[in-house]
C-alpha positions as CSV (number, residue, x, y, z in Angstrom):
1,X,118.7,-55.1,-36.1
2,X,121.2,-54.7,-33.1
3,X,118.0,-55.5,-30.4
4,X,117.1,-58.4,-32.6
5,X,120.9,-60.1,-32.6
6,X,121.4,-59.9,-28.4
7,X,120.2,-62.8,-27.4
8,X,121.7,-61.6,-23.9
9,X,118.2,-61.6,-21.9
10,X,116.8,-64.7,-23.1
11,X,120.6,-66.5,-22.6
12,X,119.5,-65.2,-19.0
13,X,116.1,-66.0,-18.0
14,X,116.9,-70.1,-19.6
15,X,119.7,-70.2,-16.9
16,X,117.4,-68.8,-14.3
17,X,115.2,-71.9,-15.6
18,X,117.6,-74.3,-15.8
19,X,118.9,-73.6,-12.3
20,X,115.3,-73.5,-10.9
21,X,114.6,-76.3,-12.2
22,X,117.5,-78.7,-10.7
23,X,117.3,-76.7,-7.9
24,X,113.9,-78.3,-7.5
25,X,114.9,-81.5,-8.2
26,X,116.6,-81.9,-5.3
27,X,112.9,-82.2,-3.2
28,X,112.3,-85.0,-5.1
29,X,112.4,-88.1,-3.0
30,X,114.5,-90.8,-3.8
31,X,114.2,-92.2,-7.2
32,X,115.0,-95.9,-9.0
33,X,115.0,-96.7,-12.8
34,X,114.6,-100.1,-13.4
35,X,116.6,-102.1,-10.2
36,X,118.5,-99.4,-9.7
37,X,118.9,-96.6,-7.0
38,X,119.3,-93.1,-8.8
39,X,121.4,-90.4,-7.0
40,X,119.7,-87.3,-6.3
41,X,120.7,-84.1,-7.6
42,X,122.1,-81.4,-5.2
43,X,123.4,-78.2,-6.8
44,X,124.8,-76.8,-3.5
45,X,126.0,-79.6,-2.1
46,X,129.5,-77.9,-1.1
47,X,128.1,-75.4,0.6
48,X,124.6,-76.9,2.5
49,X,125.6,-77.7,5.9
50,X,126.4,-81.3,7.1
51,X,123.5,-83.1,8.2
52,X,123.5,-85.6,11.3
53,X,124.2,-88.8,10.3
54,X,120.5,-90.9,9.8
55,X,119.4,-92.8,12.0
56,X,119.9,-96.3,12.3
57,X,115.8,-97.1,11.6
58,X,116.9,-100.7,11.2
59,X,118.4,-101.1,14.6
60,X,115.1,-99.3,16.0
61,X,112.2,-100.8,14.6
62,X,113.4,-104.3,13.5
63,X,112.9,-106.5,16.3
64,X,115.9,-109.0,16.7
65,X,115.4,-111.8,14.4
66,X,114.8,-114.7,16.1
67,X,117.4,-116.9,17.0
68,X,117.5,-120.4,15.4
69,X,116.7,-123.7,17.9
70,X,118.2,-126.7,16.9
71,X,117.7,-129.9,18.7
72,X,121.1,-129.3,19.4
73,X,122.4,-126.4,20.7
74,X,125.3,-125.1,18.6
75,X,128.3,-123.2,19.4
76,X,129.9,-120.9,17.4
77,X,134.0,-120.4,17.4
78,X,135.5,-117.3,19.3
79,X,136.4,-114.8,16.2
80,X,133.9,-117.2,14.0
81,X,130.5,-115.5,12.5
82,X,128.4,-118.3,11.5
83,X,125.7,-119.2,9.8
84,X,122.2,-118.8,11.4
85,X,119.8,-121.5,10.2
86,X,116.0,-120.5,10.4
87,X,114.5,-123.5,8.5
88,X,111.8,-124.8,10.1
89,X,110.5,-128.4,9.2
90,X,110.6,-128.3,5.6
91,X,114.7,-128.5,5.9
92,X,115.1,-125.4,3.7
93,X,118.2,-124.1,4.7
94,X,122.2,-125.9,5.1
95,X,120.7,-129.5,5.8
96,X,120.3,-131.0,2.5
97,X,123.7,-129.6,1.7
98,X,125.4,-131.1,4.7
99,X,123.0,-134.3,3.6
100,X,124.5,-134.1,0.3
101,X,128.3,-134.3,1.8
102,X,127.2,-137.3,4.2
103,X,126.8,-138.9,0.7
104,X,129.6,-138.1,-1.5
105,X,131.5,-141.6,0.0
106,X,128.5,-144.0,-1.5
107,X,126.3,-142.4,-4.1
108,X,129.6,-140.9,-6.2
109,X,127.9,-138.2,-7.4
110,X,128.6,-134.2,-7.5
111,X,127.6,-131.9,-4.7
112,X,126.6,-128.6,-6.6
113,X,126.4,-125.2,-5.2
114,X,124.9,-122.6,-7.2
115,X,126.2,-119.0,-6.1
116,X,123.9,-116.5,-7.3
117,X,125.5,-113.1,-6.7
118,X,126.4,-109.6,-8.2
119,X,129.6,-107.8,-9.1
120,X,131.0,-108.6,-6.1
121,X,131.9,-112.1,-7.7
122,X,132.4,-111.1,-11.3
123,X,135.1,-113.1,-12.9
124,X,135.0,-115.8,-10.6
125,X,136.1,-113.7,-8.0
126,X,135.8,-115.6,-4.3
127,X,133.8,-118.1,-5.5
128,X,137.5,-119.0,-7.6
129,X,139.3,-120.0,-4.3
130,X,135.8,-121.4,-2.3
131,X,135.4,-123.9,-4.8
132,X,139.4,-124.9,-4.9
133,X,139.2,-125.2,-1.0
134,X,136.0,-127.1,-1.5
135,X,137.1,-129.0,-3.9
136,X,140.5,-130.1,-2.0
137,X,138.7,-130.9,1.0
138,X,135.7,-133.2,-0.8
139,X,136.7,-133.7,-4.0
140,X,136.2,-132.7,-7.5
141,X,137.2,-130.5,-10.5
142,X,136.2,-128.1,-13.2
143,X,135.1,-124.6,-13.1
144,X,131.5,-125.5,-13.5
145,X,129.0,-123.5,-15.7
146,X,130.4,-120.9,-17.8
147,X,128.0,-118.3,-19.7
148,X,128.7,-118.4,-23.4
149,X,129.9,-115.0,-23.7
150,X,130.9,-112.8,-21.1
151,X,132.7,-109.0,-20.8
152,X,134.6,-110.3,-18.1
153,X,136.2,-113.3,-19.8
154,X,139.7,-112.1,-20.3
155,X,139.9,-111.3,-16.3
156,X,138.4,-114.6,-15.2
157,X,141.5,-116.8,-14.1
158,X,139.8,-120.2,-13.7
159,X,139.3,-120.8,-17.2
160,X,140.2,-119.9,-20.8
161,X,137.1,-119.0,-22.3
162,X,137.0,-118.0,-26.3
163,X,133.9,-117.2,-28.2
164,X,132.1,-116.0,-31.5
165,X,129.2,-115.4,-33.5
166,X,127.0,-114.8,-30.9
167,X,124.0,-112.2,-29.7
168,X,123.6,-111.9,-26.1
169,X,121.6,-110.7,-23.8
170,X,121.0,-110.2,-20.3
171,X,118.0,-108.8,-17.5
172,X,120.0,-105.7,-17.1
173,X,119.7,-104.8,-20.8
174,X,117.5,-101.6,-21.1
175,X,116.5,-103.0,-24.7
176,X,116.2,-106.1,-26.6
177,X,115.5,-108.6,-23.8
178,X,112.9,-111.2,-23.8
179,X,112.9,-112.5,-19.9
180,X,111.0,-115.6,-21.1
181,X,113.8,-116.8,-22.8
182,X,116.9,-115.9,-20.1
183,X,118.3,-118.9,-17.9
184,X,119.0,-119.4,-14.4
185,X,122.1,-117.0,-15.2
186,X,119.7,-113.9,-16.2
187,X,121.2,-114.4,-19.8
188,X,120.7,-116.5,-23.4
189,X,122.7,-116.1,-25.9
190,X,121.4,-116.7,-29.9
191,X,123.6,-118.2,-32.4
192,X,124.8,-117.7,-36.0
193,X,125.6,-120.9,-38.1
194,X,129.4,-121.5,-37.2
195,X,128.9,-119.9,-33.8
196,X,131.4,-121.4,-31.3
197,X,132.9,-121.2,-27.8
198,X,135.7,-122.8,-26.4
199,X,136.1,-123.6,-22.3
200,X,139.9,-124.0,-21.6
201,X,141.1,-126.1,-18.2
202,X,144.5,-124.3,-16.6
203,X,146.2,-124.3,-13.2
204,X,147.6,-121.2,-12.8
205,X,145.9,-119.3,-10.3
206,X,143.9,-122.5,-8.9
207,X,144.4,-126.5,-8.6
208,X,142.0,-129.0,-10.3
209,X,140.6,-126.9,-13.0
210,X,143.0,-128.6,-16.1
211,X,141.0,-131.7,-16.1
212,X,137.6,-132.2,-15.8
213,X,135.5,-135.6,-16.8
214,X,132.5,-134.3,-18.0
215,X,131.8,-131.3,-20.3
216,X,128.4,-130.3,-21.0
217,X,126.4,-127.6,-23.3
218,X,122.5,-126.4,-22.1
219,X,120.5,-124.8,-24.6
220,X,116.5,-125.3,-25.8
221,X,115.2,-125.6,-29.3
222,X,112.0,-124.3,-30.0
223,X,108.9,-125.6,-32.4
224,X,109.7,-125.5,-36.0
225,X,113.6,-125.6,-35.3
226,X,116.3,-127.7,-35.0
227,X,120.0,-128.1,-33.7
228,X,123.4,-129.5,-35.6
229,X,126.0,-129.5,-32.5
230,X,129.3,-130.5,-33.0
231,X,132.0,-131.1,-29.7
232,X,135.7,-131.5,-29.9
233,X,137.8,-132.7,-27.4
234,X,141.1,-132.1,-26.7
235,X,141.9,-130.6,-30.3
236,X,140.2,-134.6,-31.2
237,X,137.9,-135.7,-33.9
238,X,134.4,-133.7,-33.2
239,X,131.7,-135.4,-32.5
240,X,128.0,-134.0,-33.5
241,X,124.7,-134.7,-32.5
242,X,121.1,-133.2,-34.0
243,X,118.7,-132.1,-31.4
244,X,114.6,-132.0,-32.2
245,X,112.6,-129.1,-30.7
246,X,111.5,-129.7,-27.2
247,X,109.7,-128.3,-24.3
248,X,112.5,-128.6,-21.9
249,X,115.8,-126.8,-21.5
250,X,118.4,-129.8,-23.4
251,X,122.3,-130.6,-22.9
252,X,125.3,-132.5,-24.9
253,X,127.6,-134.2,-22.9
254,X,131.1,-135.6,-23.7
255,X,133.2,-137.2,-20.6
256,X,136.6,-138.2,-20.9
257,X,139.8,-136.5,-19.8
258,X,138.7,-133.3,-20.7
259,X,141.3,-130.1,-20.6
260,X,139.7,-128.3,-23.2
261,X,136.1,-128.4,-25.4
262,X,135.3,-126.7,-28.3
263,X,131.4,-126.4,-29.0
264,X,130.2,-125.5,-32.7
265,X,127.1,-124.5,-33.6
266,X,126.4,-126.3,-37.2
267,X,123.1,-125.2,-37.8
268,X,120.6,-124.0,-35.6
269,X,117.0,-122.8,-35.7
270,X,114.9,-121.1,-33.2
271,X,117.4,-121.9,-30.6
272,X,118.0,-120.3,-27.6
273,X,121.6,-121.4,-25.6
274,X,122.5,-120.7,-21.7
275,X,126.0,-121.7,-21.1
276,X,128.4,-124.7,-21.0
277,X,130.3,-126.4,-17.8
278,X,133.4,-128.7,-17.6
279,X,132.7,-130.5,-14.1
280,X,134.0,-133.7,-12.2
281,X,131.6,-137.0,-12.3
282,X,131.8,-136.5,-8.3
283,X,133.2,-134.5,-5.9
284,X,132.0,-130.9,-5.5
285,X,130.7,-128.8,-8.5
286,X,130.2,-124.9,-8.0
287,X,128.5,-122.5,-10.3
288,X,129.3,-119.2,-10.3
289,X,126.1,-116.9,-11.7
290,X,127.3,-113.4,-11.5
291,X,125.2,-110.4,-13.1
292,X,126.7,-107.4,-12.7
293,X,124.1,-104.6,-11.6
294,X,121.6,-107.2,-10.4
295,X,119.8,-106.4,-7.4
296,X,118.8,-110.3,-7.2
297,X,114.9,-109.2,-7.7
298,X,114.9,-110.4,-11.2
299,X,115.4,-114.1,-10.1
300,X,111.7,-113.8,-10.1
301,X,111.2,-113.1,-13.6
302,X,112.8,-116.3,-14.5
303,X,110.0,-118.7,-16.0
304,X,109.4,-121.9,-13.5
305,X,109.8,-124.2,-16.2
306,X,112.6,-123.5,-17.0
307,X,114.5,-122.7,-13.4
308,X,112.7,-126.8,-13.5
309,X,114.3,-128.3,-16.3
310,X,117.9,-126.6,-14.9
311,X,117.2,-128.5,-11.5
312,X,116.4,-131.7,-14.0
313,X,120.0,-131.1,-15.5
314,X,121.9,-129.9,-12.6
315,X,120.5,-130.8,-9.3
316,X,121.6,-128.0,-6.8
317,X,122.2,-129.0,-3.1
318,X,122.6,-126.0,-2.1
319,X,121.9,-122.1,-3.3
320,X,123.6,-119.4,-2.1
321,X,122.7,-115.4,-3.0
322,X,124.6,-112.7,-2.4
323,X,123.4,-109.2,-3.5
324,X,122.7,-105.9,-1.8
325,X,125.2,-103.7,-3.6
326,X,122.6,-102.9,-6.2
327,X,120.4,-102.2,-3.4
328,X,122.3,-100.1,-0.7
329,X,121.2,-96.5,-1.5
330,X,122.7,-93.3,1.0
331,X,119.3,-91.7,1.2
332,X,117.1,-95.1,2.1
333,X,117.2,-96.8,5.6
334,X,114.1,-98.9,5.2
335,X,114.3,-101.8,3.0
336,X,110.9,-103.2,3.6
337,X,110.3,-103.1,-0.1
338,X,113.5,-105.2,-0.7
339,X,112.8,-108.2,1.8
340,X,109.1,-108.1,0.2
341,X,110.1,-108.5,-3.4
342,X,112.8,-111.3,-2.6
343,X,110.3,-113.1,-1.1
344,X,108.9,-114.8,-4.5
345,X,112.5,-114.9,-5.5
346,X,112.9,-117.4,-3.0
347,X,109.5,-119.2,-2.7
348,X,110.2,-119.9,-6.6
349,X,113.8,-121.7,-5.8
350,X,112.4,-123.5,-3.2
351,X,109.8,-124.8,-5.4
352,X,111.9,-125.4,-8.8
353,X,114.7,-126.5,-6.9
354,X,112.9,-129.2,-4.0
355,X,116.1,-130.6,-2.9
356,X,118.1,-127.4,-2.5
357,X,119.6,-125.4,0.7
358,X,119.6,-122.2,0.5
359,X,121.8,-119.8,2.3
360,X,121.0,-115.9,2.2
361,X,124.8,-114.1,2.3
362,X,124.4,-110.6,3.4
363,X,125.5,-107.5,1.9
364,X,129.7,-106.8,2.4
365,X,130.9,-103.8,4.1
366,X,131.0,-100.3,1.7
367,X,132.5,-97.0,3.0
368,X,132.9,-93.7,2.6
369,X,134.4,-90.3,4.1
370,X,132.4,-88.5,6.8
371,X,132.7,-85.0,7.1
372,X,136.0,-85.1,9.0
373,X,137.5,-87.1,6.4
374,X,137.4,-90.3,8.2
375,X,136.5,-94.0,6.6
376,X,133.5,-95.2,7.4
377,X,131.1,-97.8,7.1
378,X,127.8,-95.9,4.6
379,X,125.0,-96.4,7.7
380,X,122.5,-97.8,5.1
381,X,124.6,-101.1,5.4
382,X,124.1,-102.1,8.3
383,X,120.7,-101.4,8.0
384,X,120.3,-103.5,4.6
385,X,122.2,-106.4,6.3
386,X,119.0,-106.2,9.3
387,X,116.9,-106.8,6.7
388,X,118.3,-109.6,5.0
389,X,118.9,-111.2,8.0
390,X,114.9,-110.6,8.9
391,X,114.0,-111.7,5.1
392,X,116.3,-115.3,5.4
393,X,114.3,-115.6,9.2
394,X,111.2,-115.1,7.6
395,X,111.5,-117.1,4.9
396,X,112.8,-120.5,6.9
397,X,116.3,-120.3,5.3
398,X,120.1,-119.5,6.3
399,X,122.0,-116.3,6.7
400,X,125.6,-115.2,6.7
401,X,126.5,-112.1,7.9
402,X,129.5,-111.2,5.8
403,X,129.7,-107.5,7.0
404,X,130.1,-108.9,10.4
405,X,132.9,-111.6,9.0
406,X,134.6,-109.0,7.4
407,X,135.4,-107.9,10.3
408,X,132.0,-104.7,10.7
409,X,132.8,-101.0,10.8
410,X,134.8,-99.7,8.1
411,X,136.4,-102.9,7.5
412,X,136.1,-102.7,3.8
413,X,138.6,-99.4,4.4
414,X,141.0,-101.8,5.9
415,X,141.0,-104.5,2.9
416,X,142.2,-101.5,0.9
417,X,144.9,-100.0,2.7
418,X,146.5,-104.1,2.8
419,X,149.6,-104.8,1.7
420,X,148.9,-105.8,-1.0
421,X,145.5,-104.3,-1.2
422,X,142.3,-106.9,-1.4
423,X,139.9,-104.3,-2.3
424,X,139.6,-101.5,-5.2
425,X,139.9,-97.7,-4.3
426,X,135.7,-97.6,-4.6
427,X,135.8,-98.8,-1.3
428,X,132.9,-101.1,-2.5
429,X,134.4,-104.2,-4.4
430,X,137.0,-106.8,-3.4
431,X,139.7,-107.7,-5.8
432,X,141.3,-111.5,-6.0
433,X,143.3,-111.1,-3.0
434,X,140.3,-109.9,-1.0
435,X,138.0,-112.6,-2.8
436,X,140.8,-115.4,-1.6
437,X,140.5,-113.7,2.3
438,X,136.8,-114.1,1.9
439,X,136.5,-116.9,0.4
440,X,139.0,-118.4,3.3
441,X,135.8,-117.2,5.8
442,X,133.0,-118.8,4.0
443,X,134.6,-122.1,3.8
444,X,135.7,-122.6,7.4
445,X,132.2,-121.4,8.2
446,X,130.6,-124.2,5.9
447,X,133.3,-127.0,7.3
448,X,132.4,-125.7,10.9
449,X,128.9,-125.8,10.0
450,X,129.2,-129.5,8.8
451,X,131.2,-130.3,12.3
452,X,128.2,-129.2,14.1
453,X,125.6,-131.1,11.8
454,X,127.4,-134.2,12.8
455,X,127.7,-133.3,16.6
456,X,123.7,-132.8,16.1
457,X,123.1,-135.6,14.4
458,X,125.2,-137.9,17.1
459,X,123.4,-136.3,20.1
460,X,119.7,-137.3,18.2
461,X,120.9,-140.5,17.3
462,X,121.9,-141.6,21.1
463,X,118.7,-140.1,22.2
């Protein structure tokens, strides 16, 4: 009985497994579940000795990309990183948004950005205080399209945004999502009869969001299904509208002086909905699609018909992604794989979206602690932003290096240690103070950028 009731021997040899096993692990090379980069596992991490920093494979094996060659030889401020333009003839990168401003006088219509990005923007973050500085230079107002629900609503500042009886979804969900449904956002949301959500103007943290003049909800009905809509205004009488299936991606609009819309599902059957806006009727218009976790590749999963019927509803003039924190991994210096798979990503805009820009914003510093203890910029960084950089060359568009705008090495570090601080402890993300400093670099870049179009434009015009 007493040898049968130690379990002493076997408690020892499944240790000895256990440990062999992770032990083992750690040969494994570097792994990724889904889009995203999985640490590896490194039992004696404390004790193995430091290893030389990697080296910098991007800086050795990348050629420079090439530099762009206007008609017009621009110049670029002292202190100023600005944006390099590799379109070639088709026009594909900041020309048909600079086009777009030459026209706001006469054709009094909105300029809309799209800004496709990750975490780094959540909540409206620096895209909040680049469409306010927009907006006061150009004109405009609204916050622009606005997800029906969102785990980041009670932290967005730019608008009051209330919501219920819905199911979403989104491409990061490791379950339950049907990519041939989801919008330009990466979401859809499906509603319960009664469903509702409410967009909210204020003023508190930034100018010209109380009022808009046009509010607007995008959703699709499917065969066999119909759509009861109701919209109030203002706490007004609601107005409702039915909607018959269709093949394209469908809207309700109200206009008016709009400071607050209420949209109610009445009754809806295989219907799928994507967001709602509150926008000016000219002036600029910028749509913030944040997905937190996204490493941007999933842009490609989106179907073309519908990425065509958004660009029917909301022509974009220009397009700007921003990701790479998704995609910066310690143990990886060679992003070959990345620039590859963005590739279709952007060949799809281009084609669903004819008369849009687009501008490639590189990946923002992230640091960590060498062995002495000292901040520094993770070396993968740099190499990830050599990369983009290539990918936007290669692919005719425009780049932004916001690593080098932030100001390079270890400059996330310094946004932390600011009184007050514009970045979290992670040493990765920018909070609303550091979104506002950011935000302050990307527009004078984009208002320098237009100065030069014009100088261009002058010097071919007298030719």
């Amino acid at each position: 009985m007493k040898g049968k009731n130690n379990k002493l021997s076997q408690t020892g040899w499944l240790t000895g497994i256990v440990l062999l096993v992770l032990l083992l692990l750690h040969a494994l090379p570097p792994l990724q579940w889904r889009e995203h980069a999985l640490r590896r596992v490194d039992l004696l991490s404390d004790v193995r000795p430091s290893k030389p920093e990697p080296v910098a494979e991007a800086d050795t094996t990348l050629p420079p990309p090439p530099r762009p060659k206007p008609a017009f030889v621009d110049t670029c401020r002292t202190g100023m990183t600005c944006i390099e333009d590799y379109s070639d003839s088709t026009l594909r990168g900041m020309t048909p948004f600079y086009r777009a401003l030459d026209g706001l006088a006469t054709h009094r219509r909105p300029v809309r950005i799209a800004y496709l990005g990750d975490s780094f923007i959540e909540a409206d973050i620096l895209t909040a205080d680049l469409r306010e500085m927009l907006q006061r230079h150009y004109g405009g107002c609204g916050v622009g399209f606005v997800p029906i629900t969102s785990a980041t609503n009670q932290f967005r500042p730019t608008v009051r945004h209330d919501f219920d009886g819905w199911e979403s979804h989104a491409a990061m969900d490791s379950l339950g999502f049907d990519r041939h449904l989801q919008g330009l956002s990466g979401q859809y949301f499906l509603p319960s009869d009664g469903a509702y959500v409410e967009l909210r103007g204020q003023k508190q943290y930034a100018s010209l969001l109380d009022t808009c003049r046009r509010a607007s909800s995008f959703f699709r009905v499917y065969g066999g299904g119909h759509l009861t809509l109701s919209a109030r205004v203002n706490r007004g009488q609601a107005v409702t509208r039915t909607f018959r299936p269709s093949d394209a991606v469908q809207q309700m609009v109200v206009e008016g002086a709009i400071g607050e819309v209420r949209w109610t599902v009445v009754q809806a059957d295989s219907t799928v909905f994507y967001g709602a806006a509150m926008d000016g009727t000219e002036g600029i218009v910028l749509d913030n699609f944040s997905l937190r976790g996204s490493t941007g590749l999933s842009l490609r999963n989106i179907p073309m018909e519908t990425l065509r019927h958004f660009n029917a509803l909301r022509p974009y003039d220009l397009i700007v992604l921003q990701y790479g924190l998704n995609v910066a991994h310690e143990e990886v210096s060679n992003y070959a794989y990345y620039a590859t798979g963005m590739r279709p990503v952007l060949d799809s805009l281009k084609l669903a979206f004819p008369s849009a820009g687009i501008l490639v914003v590189g990946v923002g510093d992230r640091d960590y602690k060498d062995e002495g203890g000292t901040l520094r910029t993770m070396p993968c960084i740099k190499q990830l932003v050599r990369y983009q950089q290539h990918m936007a060359a290669g692919n005719a568009v425009a780049f932004w290096n916001l690593y080098e705008a932030m100001g390079g090495e270890a400059s996330m570090a310094r946004l932390v240690e600011a009184n007050p601080p514009q970045a979290n402890l992670d040493y990765t993300h920018i909070n609303f103070h550091g979104g506002r400093y950011v935000a302050g670099l990307i527009y004078d870049v984009l208002v320098y950028g237009k100065q030069q179009y014009d100088r261009r434009r002058a010097y071919e015009d007298g030719l």
